[in-house]
N, C-alpha and C positions, 0 to 999 in steps of 0.2 A: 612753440613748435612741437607740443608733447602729445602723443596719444592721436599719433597719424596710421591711417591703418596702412599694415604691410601684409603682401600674399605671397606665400612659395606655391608654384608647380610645377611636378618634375615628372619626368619620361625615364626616372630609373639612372641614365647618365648626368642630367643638365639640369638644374634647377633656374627656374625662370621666376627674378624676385618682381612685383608689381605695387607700387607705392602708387595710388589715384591721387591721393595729392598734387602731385608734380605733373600731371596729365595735362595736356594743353590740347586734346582732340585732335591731333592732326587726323586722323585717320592710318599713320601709314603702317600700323599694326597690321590691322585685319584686307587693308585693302591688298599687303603684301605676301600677308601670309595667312587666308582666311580657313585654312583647316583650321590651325592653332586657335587664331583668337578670331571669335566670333560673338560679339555684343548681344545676340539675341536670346544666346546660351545661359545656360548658370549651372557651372562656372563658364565664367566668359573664354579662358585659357586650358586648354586643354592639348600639352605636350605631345600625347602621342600619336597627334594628327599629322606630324612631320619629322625630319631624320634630325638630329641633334644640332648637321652642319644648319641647315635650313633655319632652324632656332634662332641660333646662336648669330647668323647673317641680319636677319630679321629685326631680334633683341639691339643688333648695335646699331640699325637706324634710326631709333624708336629717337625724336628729336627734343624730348624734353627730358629723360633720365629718368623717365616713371617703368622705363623694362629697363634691368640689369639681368645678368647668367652669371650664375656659379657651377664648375664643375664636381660634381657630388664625391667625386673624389679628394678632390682637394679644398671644397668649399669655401674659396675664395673665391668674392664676389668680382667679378669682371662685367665692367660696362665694355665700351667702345675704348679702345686707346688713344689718345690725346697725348700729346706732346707740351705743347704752347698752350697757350690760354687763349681761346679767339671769339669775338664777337661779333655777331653775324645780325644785322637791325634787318626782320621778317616784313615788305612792304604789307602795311595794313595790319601786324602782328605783333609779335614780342620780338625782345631782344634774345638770342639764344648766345647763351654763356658756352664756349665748349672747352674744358679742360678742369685741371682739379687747381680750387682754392678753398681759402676758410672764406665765410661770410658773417660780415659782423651787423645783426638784427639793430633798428631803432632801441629796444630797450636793453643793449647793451651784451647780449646774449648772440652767443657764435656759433652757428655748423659749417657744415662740410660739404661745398660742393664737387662732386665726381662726377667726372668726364660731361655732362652737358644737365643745362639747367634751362629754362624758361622765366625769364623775367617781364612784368606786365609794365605795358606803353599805354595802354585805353587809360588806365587810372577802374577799371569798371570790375577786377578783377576780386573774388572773396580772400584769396589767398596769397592776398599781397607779403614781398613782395614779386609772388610767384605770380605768375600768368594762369587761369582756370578757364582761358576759351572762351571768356566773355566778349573777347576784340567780334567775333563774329556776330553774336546777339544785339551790339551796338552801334553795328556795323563802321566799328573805327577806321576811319583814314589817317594816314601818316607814315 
């Protein structure tokens, strides 16, 4: 799980963290908030298209945990807040993990899932056992 790439960008107050790894393509980044994030771009994220609150509402739907915020003041990283641990089976999709646990890999090695994760159902996924949006390309049922 080493040497996954991580991006900050910030609007000066909010820093907006993006791990593609964890990405499962929903869309509902740019469909929701398409000043910000706009795929056609590079950089794709671009902070100062929107007001901090707008970010930050944005950031906590993001359904795989591939957007986090940190307040650049206090740079502590703040996903979505979760309580409980809950899983939610996506008809045709992944399973979405939403809450913080450890997770412990086949070869015996552990992280940290915070507040919402994507776990792959297709089997067709590179980034097992994370979900990478394959379920669409294969067009999985279930």
């Amino acid at each position: 799980m080493d040497n996954k790439i991580i991006k900050h960008y910030s609007n000066g107050e909010v820093t907006i963290k993006w791990e593609p790894h964890k990405c499962i393509h929903s869309t509902k980044c740019f469909k929701g908030l398409p000043q910000v994030f706009d795929p056609s771009k590079r950089p794709w994220i671009t902070p100062e298209g929107a007001s901090t609150k707008e970010i930050i509402a944005q950031v906590s739907a993001c359904p795989s945990g591939a957007l986090s915020y940190f307040m650049n003041k206090s740079e502590e990283e703040r996903p979505a807040t979760v309580q409980k641990v809950h899983l939610d089976i996506l008809p045709d999709g992944p399973i979405i993990l939403r809450g913080n646990c450890t997770i412990r890999y086949a070869d015996g090695t552990e992280g940290i899932i915070n507040n919402v994760s994507s776990f792959c159902r297709c089997g067709h996924s590179t980034n097992k056992p994370f979900c990478d949006g394959s379920h669409y390309e294969h067009k999985f049922k279930g």
